[in-house]
C-alpha positions, 0 to 999 in steps of 0.5 A: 500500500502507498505511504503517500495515499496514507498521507493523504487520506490523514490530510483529508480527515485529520486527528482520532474522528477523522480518522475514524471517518475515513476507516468508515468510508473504507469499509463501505467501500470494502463492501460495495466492491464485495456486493454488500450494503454499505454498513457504517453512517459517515460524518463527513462533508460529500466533497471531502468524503468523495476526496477519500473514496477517490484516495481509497481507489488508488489502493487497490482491489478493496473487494479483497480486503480485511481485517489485515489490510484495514488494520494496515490503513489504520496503522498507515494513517498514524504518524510513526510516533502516536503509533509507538505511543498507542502500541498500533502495531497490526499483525498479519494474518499468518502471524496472527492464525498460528498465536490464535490455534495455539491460545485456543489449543489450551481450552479446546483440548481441556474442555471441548467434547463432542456437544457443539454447546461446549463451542458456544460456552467459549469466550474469546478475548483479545484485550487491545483488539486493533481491528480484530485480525486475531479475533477474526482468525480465532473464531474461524477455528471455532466455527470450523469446531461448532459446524464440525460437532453440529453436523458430524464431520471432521471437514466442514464444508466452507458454505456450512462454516459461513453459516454458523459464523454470526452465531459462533460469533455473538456467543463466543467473541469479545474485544476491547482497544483504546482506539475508537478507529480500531473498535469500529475496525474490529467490528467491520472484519467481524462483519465481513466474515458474516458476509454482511448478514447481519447488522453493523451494531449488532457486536456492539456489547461484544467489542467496546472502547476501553482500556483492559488495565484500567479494568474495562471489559465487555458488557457481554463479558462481563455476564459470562465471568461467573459461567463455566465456560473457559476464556482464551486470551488471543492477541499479540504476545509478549504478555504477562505484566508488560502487554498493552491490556493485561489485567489481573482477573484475565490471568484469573481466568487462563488455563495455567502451565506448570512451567513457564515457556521461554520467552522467544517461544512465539505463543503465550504461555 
């Protein structure tokens, strides 16, 4: 993607709510390239909105966007030192999909049986969500497990996946950033793995602003600590006392190791 395109668009829609609007306008754009309503209401005048659609154009095939390449435009959109500042670093998917088999492996392999219930009674949670690359690539795995058990095979076709999907979704994940730009992005790439099927808002008790240090979790999640169902934490490591949004009741909640991995091991122990 092109640093320049990012600087424009940051020039057209300047600061948090500019940016915000932009992040907005690009997922609308996203999902009219795909075929799909136009999810999100935008706050901006028409001459300076069609400036940053024509500036989206120039970056390529949006029908093949998600959660990564939108992160991307939201890291893009920072000058370098509010990125070191806010931690806005985005993580690639094929970094992102093995952290989150390895965080889900330590649930699934102590609590998942064969009722495709014990799927929905899981709780992700990535604690400095970013626009949702790690929840994204988690709940894949999930829905993949509850198609699997809810129709007996061990290979779910894709269609059968997608159709689980909103549901897997809803019951199972949870997200919090400082980044208001970030949360909307989070839930754009939740919606665009439904396919737009479901309403824009309808994560919004799921994936919320806040700040996990200060104790800030999701209303949804918050109803679910006392249940019995487990929590995975995904995100980018390092963790532990130093990662962006850990928090005492989280390392509560985590399945525990008896040793301690070493710290270039590229999963959370």
């Amino acid at each position: 993607m092109s640093a320049s395109i990012f600087q424009a668009l940051a020039a057209e829609a300047p600061g948090l709510e500019g940016h915000r609007q932009i992040v907005r306008l690009a997922v609308n754009a996203v999902a009219a390239a795909r075929g799909l309503r136009q999810p999100w209401p935008v706050e901006l005048p028409d001459d300076e909105a069609e400036r940053v659609v024509k500036l989206l154009s120039g970056l390529g095939d949006l029908s093949q966007w998600g959660a990564a390449e939108l992160g991307v435009l939201r890291e893009g959109l920072l000058a370098a030192e509010d990125r070191s500042a806010s931690g806005a670093w985005y993580t690639p998917p094929e970094v992102a999909r093995p952290l989150a088999r390895a965080a889900l492996s330590e649930i699934t392999d102590l609590h998942l049986d064969d009722d495709p219930a014990g799927v929905l009674a899981m709780s992700l949670f990535d604690p400095a969500c970013g626009g949702g690359v790690f929840l994204v690539e988690a709940v894949r795995l999930l829905a993949m497990a509850y198609a699997g058990l809810l129709y007996g095979t061990h290979a779910p076709a894709s269609l059968t996946v997608r159709a689980v999907m909103a549901d897997v979704m809803k019951s199972c994940v949870y997200g919090v950033d400082t980044d208001s730009a970030a949360v909307d992005l989070a839930k754009s790439a939740c919606w665009l793995e439904t396919s737009g099927l479901t309403p824009i808002d309808w994560l919004d008790d799921n994936i919320v602003i806040g700040n996990t240090l200060d104790g800030d979790i999701p209303t949804a999640l918050a109803r679910r600590l006392n249940a019995t169902g487990p929590l995975a934490i995904v995100g980018n490591p390092p963790y532990k006392d130093k990662a962006k949004g850990a928090a005492p009741w989280i390392e509560a909640r985590r399945p525990r190791r008896l040793t301690d991995r070493s710290p270039d091991e590229l999963w959370r122990p």
